[in-house]
C-alpha positions as CSV (number, residue, x, y, z in Angstrom):
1,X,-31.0,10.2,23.5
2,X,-30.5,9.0,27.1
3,X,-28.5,11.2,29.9
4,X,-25.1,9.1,29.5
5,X,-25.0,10.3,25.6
6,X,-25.8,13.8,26.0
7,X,-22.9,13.9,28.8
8,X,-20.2,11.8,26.5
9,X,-22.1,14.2,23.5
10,X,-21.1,17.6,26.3
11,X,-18.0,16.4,27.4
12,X,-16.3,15.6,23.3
13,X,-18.6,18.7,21.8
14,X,-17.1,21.7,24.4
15,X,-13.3,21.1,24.2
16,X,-13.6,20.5,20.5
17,X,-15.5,23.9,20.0
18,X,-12.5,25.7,22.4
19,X,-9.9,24.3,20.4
20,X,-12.3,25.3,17.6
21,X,-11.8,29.1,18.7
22,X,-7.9,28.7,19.3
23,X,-7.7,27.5,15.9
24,X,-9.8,30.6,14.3
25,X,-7.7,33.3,16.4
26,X,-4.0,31.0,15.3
27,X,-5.3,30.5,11.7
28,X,-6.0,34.1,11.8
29,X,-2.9,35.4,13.1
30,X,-1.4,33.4,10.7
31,X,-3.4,33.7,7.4
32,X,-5.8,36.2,7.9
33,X,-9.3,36.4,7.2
34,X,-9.6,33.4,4.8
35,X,-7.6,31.5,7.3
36,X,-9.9,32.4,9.8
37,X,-13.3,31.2,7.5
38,X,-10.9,27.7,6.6
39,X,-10.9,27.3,10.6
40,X,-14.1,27.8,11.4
41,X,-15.2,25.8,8.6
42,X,-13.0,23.1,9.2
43,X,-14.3,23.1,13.3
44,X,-18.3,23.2,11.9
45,X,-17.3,20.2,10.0
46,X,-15.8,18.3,12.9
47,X,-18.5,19.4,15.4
48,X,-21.4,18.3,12.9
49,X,-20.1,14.6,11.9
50,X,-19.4,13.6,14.8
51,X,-22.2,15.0,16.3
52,X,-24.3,13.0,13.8
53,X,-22.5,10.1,14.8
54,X,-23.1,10.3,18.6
55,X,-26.9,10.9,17.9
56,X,-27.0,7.8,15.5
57,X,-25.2,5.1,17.9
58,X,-26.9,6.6,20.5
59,X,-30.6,5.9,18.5
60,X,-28.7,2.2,17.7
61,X,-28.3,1.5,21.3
62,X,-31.7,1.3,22.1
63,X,-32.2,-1.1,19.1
64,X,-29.6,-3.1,20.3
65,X,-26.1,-3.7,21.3
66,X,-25.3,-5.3,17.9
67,X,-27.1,-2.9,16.1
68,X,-24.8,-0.1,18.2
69,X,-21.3,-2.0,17.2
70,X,-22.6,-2.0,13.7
71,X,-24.0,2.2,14.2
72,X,-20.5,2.8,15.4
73,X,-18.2,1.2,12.8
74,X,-20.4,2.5,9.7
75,X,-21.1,6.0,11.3
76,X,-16.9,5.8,11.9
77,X,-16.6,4.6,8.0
78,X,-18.6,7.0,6.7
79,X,-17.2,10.4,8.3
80,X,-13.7,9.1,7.0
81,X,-14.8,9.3,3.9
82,X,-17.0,11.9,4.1
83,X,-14.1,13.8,5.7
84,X,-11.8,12.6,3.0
85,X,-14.2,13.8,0.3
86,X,-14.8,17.1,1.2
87,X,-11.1,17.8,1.6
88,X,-10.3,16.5,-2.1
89,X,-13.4,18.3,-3.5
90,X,-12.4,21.8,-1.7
91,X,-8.3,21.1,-2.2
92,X,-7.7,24.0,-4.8
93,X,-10.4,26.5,-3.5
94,X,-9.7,29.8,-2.9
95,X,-12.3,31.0,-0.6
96,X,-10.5,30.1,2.3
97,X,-7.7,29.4,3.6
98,X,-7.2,24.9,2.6
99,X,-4.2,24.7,5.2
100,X,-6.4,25.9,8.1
101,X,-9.2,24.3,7.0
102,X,-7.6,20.7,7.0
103,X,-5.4,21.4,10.5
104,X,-8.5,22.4,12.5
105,X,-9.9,19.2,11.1
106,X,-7.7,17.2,11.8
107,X,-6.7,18.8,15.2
108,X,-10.4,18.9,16.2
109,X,-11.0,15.4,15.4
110,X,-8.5,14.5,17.6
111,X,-9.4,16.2,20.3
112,X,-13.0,15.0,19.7
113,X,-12.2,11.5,19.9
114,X,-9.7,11.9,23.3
115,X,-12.8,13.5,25.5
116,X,-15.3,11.0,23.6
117,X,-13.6,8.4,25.0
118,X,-12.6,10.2,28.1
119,X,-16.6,10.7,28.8
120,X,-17.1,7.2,27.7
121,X,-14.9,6.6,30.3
122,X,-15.8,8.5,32.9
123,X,-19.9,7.4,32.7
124,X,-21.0,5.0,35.1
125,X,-22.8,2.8,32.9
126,X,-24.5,-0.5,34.1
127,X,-23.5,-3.6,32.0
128,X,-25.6,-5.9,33.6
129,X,-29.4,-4.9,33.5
130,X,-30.5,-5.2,37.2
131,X,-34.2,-5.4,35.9
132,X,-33.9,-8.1,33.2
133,X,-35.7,-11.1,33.5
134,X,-34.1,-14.6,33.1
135,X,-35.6,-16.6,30.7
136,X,-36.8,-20.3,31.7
137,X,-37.4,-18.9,35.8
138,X,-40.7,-17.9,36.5
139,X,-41.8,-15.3,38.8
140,X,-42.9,-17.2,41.9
């Protein structure tokens, strides 16, 4: 993972986990203790996708840049509907709070995706590579 990622990784993984912690103290407040585990669960859950998904673009973008579009899209496909899937299959549980569970996701995801870009944003990246070669001039 190169230096740029692990910022952009830092910079969408801390505010997500503080929000994260709002979330647990609001949903506990609110719903007690079950609220509390639905919220904590529901900010793992956002923390570890998209986690997964910074790691695997970031592994694609050494490839190359196609292969790091194509990373990007299918990691973005797939935590949708892994997303999706675990909130259908744990909709009637009774473990924890489901309410708590699915705001924390979905407020965490949102606040992932503002400070992912933000980072993206904010790193100086190159998008010329000063070292590269041309093809067809030779070193003279």
């Amino acid at each position: 993972m190169q230096a740029n990622d692990v910022r952009v990784l830092k910079s969408a993984a801390v505010p997500t986990f503080a929000v994260g912690v709002v979330a647990v103290i609001v949903a506990f407040l609110l719903a007690g203790g079950k609220g509390a585990l639905g919220a904590t669960l529901g900010t793992l859950l956002v923390g570890v996708f998209f986690s997964i998904s910074v790691v695997a673009v970031s592994y694609a973008a050494r490839v190359s840049p196609q292969m790091m579009a194509i990373a990007a899209m299918v990691s973005y496909l797939v935590k949708v509907i892994a997303i999706m899937a675990v909130l259908a299959a744990f909709r009637e549980t009774t473990a924890w709070n489901t309410q708590a569970f699915a705001w924390s996701v979905v407020v965490c995801t949102l606040v992932w995706t503002g400070f992912e870009v933000r980072g993206f944003l904010k790193t100086k990246m190159l998008y010329v590579d000063p070292e590269a070669s041309v093809p067809g001039k030779g070193d003279s």
